[in-house]
C-alpha positions as a Markdown table, in Angstrom:
| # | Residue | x | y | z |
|---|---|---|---|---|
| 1 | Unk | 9.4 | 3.3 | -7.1 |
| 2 | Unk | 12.2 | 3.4 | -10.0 |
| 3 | Unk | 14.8 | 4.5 | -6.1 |
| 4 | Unk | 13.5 | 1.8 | -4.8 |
| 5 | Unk | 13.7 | -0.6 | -7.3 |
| 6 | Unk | 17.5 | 0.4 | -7.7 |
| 7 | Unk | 18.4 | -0.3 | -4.0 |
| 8 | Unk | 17.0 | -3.7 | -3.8 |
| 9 | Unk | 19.0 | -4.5 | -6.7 |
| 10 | Unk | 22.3 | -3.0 | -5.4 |
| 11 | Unk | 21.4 | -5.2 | -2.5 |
| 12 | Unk | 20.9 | -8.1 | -4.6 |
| 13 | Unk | 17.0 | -8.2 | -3.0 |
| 14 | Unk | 14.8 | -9.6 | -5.3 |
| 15 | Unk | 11.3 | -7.3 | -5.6 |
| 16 | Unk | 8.4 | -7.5 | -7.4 |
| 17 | Unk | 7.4 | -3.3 | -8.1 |
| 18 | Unk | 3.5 | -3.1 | -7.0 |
| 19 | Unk | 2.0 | 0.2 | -6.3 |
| 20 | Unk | 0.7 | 1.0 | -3.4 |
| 21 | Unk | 0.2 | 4.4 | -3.2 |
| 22 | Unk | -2.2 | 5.5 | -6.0 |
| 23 | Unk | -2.9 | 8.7 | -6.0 |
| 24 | Unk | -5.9 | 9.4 | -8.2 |
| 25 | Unk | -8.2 | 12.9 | -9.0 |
| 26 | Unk | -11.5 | 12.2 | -9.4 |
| 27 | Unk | -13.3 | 10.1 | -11.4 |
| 28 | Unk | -12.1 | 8.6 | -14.4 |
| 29 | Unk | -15.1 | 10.6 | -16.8 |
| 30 | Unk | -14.3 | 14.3 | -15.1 |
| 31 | Unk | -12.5 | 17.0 | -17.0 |
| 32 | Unk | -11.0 | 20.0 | -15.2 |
| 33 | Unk | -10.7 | 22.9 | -17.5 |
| 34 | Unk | -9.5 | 24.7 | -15.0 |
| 35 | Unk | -6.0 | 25.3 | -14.2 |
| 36 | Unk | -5.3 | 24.8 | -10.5 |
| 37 | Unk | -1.9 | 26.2 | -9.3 |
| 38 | Unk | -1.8 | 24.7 | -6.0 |
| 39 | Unk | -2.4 | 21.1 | -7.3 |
| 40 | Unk | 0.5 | 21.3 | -10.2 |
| 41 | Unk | 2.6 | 22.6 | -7.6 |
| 42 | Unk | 2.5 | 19.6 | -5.7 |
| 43 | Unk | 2.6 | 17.8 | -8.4 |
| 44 | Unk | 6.0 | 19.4 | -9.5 |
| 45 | Unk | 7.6 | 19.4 | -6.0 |
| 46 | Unk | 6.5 | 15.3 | -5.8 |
| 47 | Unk | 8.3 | 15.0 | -9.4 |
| 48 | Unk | 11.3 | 17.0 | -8.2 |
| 49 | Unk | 12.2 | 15.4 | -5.3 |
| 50 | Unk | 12.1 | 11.9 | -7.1 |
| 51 | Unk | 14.3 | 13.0 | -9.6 |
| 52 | Unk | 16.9 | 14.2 | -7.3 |
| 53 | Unk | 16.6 | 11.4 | -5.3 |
| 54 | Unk | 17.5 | 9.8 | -8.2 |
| 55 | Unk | 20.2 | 11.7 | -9.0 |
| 56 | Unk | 21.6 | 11.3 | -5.2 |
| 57 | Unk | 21.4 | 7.8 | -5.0 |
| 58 | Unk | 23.0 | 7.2 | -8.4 |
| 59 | Unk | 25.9 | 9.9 | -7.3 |
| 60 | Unk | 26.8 | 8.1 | -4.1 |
| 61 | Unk | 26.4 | 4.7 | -5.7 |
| 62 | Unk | 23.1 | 3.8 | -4.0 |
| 63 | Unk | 22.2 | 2.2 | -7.1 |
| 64 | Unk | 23.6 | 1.3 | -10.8 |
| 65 | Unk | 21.4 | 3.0 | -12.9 |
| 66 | Unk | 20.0 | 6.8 | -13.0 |
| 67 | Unk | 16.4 | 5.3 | -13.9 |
| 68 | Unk | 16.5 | 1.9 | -13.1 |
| 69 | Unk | 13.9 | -0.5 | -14.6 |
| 70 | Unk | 10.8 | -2.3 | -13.5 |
């Protein structure tokens, strides 16, 4: 959302952030003790690819901030 966020801005679009893609893992009372490879992968790759998307955006002046604000 922060990509986003920063290209409505540049666009002088004005947005009110609202998730809408909550991604959630299990119930709020579980506890995995476990550590599951495959699922922190994912979880990396998803945290990756936002960063560098950051990075990109801000690098071809998409946007005016790396980490622009809600």
């Amino acid at each position: 959302m922060p990509r986003s966020m920063g290209v409505f801005r540049a666009a002088d679009f004005p947005v009110t952030p609202y998730p809408v893609d909550y991604t959630t893992f299990g119930a709020p009372g579980d506890f995995r003790a476990v550590f599951d490879l495959v699922d922190g992968m994912t979880r990396a790759t998803r945290a990756v690819r936002e960063y560098i998307g950051l990075i990109a955006y801000r690098l071809t002046g998409r946007t005016q901030a790396l980490f622009p604000a809600p």
